[in-house]
Structure formats: structure tokens, C-alpha cells
C-alpha positions in Angstrom: -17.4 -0.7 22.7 -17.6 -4.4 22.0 -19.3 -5.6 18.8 -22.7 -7.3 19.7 -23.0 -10.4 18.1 -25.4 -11.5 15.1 -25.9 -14.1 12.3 -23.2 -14.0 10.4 -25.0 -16.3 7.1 -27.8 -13.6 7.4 -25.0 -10.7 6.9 -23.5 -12.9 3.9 -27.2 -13.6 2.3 -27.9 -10.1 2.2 -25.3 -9.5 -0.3 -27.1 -10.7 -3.0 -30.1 -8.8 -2.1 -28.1 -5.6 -2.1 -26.5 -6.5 -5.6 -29.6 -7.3 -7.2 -30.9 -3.8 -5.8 -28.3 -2.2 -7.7 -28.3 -3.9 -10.6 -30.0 -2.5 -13.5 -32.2 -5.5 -14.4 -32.5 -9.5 -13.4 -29.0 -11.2 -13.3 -27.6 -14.7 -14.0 -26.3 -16.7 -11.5 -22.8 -16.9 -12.0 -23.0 -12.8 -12.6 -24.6 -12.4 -8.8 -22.6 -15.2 -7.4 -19.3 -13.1 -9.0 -20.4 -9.7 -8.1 -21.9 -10.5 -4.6 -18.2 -12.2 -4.3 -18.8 -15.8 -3.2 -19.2 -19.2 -5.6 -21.9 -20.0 -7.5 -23.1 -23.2 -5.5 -23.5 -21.0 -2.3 -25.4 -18.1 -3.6 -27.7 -20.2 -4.6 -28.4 -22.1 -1.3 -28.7 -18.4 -0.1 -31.6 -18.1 -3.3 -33.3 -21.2 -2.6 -34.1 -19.8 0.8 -34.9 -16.5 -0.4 -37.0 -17.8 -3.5 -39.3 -19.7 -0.3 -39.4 -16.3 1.7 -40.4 -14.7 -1.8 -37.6 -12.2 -1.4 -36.2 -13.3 -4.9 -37.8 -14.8 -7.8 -36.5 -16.5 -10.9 -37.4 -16.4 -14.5 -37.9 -20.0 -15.1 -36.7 -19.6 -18.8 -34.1 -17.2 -18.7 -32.7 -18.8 -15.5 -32.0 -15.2 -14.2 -32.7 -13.8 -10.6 -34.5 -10.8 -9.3 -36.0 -8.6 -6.5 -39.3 -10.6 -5.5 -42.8 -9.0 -3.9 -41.6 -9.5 -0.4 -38.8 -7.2 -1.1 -41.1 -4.8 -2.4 -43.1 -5.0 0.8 -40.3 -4.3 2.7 -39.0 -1.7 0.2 -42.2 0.1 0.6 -43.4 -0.1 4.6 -39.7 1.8 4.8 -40.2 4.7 2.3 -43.8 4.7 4.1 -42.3 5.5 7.7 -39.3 7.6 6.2 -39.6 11.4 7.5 -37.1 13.4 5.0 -36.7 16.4 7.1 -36.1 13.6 10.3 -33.1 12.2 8.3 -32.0 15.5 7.3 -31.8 17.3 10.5 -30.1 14.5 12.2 -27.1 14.9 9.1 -26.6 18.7 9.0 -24.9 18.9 12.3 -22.1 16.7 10.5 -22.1 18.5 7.3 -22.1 22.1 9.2 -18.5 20.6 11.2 -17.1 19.6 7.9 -18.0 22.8 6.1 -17.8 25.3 8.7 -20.7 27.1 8.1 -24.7 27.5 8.7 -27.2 24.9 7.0 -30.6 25.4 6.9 -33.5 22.7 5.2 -36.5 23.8 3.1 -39.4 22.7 1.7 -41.8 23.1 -0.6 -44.9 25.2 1.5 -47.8 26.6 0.2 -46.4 30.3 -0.6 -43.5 28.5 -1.8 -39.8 26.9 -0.4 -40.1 27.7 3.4 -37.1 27.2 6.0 -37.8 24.9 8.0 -34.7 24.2 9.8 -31.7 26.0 10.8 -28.2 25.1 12.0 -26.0 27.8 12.7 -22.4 27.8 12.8 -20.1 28.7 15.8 -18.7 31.7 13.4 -22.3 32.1 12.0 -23.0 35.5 10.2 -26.6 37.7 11.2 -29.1 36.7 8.9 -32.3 38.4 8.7 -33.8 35.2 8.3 -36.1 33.0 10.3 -37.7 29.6 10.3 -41.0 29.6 8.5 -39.6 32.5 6.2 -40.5 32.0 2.3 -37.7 32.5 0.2 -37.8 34.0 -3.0 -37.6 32.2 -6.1 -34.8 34.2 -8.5 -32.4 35.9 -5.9 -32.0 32.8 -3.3 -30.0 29.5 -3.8 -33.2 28.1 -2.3 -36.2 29.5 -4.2 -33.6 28.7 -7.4 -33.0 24.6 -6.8 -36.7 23.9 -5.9 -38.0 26.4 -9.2 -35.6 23.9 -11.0 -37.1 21.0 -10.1 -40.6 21.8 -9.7 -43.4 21.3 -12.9 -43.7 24.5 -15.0 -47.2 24.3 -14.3 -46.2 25.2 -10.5 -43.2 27.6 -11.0 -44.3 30.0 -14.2 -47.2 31.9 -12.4 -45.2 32.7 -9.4 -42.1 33.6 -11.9 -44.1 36.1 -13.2 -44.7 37.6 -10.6 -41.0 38.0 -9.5 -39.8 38.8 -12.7 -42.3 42.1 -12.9 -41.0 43.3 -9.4 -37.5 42.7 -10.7 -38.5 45.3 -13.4 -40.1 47.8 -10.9 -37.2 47.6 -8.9 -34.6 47.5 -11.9 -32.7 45.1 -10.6 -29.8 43.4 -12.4 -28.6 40.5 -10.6 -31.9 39.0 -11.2 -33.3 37.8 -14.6 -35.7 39.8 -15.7 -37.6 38.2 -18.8 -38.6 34.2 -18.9 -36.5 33.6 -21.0 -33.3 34.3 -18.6 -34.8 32.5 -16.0 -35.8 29.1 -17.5 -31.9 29.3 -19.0 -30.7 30.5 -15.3 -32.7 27.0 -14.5 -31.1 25.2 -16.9 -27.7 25.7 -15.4 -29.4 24.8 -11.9 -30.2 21.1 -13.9 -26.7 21.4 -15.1 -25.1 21.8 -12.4 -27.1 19.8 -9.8 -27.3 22.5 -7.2 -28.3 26.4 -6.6 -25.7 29.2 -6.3 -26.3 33.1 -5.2 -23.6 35.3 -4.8 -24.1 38.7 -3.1 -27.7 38.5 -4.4 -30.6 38.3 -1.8 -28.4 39.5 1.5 -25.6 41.6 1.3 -21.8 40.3 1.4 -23.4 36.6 1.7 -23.1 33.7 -0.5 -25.3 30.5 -0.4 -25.3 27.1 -2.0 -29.0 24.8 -2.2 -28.8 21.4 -3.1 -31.8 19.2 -4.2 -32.9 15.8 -2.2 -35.0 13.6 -4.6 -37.8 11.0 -2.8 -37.6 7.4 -4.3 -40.4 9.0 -7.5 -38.0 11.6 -8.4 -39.7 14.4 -6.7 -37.8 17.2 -5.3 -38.5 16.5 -1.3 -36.4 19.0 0.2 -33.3 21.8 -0.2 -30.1 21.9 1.7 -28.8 25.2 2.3 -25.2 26.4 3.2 -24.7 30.2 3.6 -22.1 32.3 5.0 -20.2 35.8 4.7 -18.3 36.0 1.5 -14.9 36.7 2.9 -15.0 33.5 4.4 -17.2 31.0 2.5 -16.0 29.3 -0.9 -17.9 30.3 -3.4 -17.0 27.8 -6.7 -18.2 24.7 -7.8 -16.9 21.6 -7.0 -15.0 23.9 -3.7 -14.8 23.3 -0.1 -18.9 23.9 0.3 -20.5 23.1 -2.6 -18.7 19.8 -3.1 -19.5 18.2 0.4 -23.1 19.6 0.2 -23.9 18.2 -2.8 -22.8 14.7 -1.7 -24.6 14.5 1.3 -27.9 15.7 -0.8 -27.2 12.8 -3.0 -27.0 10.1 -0.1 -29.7 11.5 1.7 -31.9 11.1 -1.6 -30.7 7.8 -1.8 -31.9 6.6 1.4 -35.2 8.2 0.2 -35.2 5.7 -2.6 -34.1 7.7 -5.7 -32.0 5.5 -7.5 -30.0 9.2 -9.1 
């Protein structure tokens, strides 16, 4: 398919926009110009331009450059129209090829992290599970990631709960006391995803990853499960790796700067 043809100066401009969106605070000329990768004297014809469209402004006495209000305006009108279960779904069918197994999205509902989504693979495993289904907080990958990144406030009551029909049950591959399962939360933190083995279906293994709006809010999970004979289980492995990644780039397009 032949390229379509645009405005190349407008391709080159934006350059400087995207390095000062990256940056971690107003830069100097020379240290745009350098970093955007053109000469000093044509970034800042590029600035002039954008300082009159109020895309950029400068600090008159440190001379240094930065994000203006119209880039704001933009910034915000597209986190405003952003739909983070929209993005997701259309990314899952990608990630499911590469990992070779089923994905489903969750969010946060009002009984807590619902499925919302599901993507099977062509060698999928029977699940008893269903969109609109509530998953528990301690013995799913799912309930796990979004108790990690939810308030205390939010989490502890329905912890509770759990935690006493862990003890009626006498489970053990649950914790059973706060204590284990804020440290069990910890290593959620720590690791940056969710991980059950075995645990809330038998002979199946799942993975949750977080996906962080532009506040910092946990906005959805992205779960890959499958049958343990089949499905890496280990960090940093064939499924948790590649999941975790496309959680991170999804939550930067949501605006979380990570």
C-alpha cells in the first residue's frame, strides 16, 4: 500500500513536542535542539511557531522551553475521549497470538474485579468462568493485582471477609491472617504483576497485570490463563514477560508516565 502523503516540517516539529513530553522538566535550547536531533537555529524556528500557537512556552529568565496550555488542552480532550477497555480489547487479540493462550480484561465493579472481556485461545482450556463473573481477591491473579493497587480503605473490609472463609475452609494456598496478605501484596508491588498457580481452578495457572490511567489509578487487569502443562509459569517467562509489557504501553497511552 502506497504511503499517503503529508507535511513533512509538521512530522519534524513534532519532535520537539515529543522530547519535551518526556523530559523530566523545562529544557535548554541546545539540550532539545540535541536530543530532538536537528541544530539549534532550526528548532527554534519550529519554537517560534509553537510559542504563537501556545504549544510551548519559555521562561523568559532561564531561557528554557516547555509544554505550554495548548498542549495541555490537547493532552486532556484525549485522555477525556480515551475508553481503556476500547484500547484494550483491540490489543489482546495480538498479545493472545504471541502468548498462545486466553486473555481476559477486568475491572474494578461494584462487588469487586469483574471480567469483562474474554479472548480465548485456539488450544483454550474449560474454564468455569464467564463474563460479568467477580473474582476473588486472595486465590485469583486478578482479585490479587487490583487488591495491590487499590486504597486500604477499599480492600481491608472485603479481605476480611475472605480471609475468615479461608479459615472455615482451612485452606492453605491462601493467606490466612492480614498480615500474609498485605506481605503477599507487597510482592504483587514488587513484582509488577499477579501470579496464581494451581490456586482458584484446578491444574491452571494465571498471570494479571495492572494498567495505570494518566493519575496513577489502577484502570484495568490483564489476565493470561491456561492449563499448567502447557503455560509458563515464571517470571520474566514466555507469558508473564510479554504481558507485562503490553500493560505498561497500554498505561502509557492512558497517560501514566510509569
Amino acid at each position: 500500500m502506497k504511503e499517503r502523503a503529508g507535511i513533512q516540517s509538521v512530522e519534524v516539529g513534532f519532535g520537539l513536542l515529543d522530547v519535551l513530553s518526556k523530559s523530566a522538566g523545562p529544557l535548554m535550547l541546545r539540550d532539545l535542539a540535541g536530543a530532538a536531533g536537528m541544530s539549534a537555529a532550526k528548532a527554534h524556528r519550529y519554537l517560534v511557531s509553537f510559542q504563537r500557537l501556545q504549544l510551548v512556552v519559555q521562561d523568559i529568565p532561564s531561557t528554557r522551553y516547555d509544554l505550554g496550555p495548548a498542549s495541555l488542552k490537547l493532552g486532556l480532550a484525549c485522555l477525556s475521549r480515551m475508553d481503556a477497555v476500547k484500547l484494550a480489547r483491540e490489543r489482546v487479540l495480538a498479545l493472545g497470538e504471541e502468548i498462545g493462550h486466553t486473555l481476559a480484561l477486568a475491572v474494578w465493579g461494584n462487588r469487586g474485579p469483574t471480567i469483562v472481556h474474554w479472548e480465548e485461545s485456539p488450544q483454550a482450556v474449560t474454564v468455569n468462568l464467564r463474563l460479568g463473573d467477580v473474582m476473588p481477591l486472595l486465590s485469583s491473579a486478578t482479585g490479587r493485582c487490583f487488591a495491590a493497587y487499590l486504597s486500604k480503605e477499599a480492600i481491608t473490609p472485603l479481605l476480611k471477609e475472605e480471609i475468615a472463609r479461608a479459615h472455615r475452609q482451612k485452606r492453605g494456598d491462601v493467606p490466612v491472617t492480614l498480615t500474609q496478605a498485605r506481605e503477599m501484596l507487597d510482592e504483587v508491588r514488587q513484582r509488577g504483576a499477579a501470579r496464581v498457580v494451581d490456586t482458584l481452578l484446578p491444574g491452571i495457572v494465571a498471570f494479571c497485570a495492572p494498567v495505570f490511567d494518566s493519575d496513577g489509578h489502577i484502570e484495568l487487569g490483564i489476565v493470561a490463563l491456561g492449563p499448567a502443562g502447557t503455560f509458563d509459569p515464571h517470571w520474566g517467562g514466555a507469558v508473564d514477560r510479554p504481558l507485562r509489557a503490553a500493560a505498561r504501553r497500554l498505561s502509557a497511552d492512558l497517560g501514566h508516565l510509569g
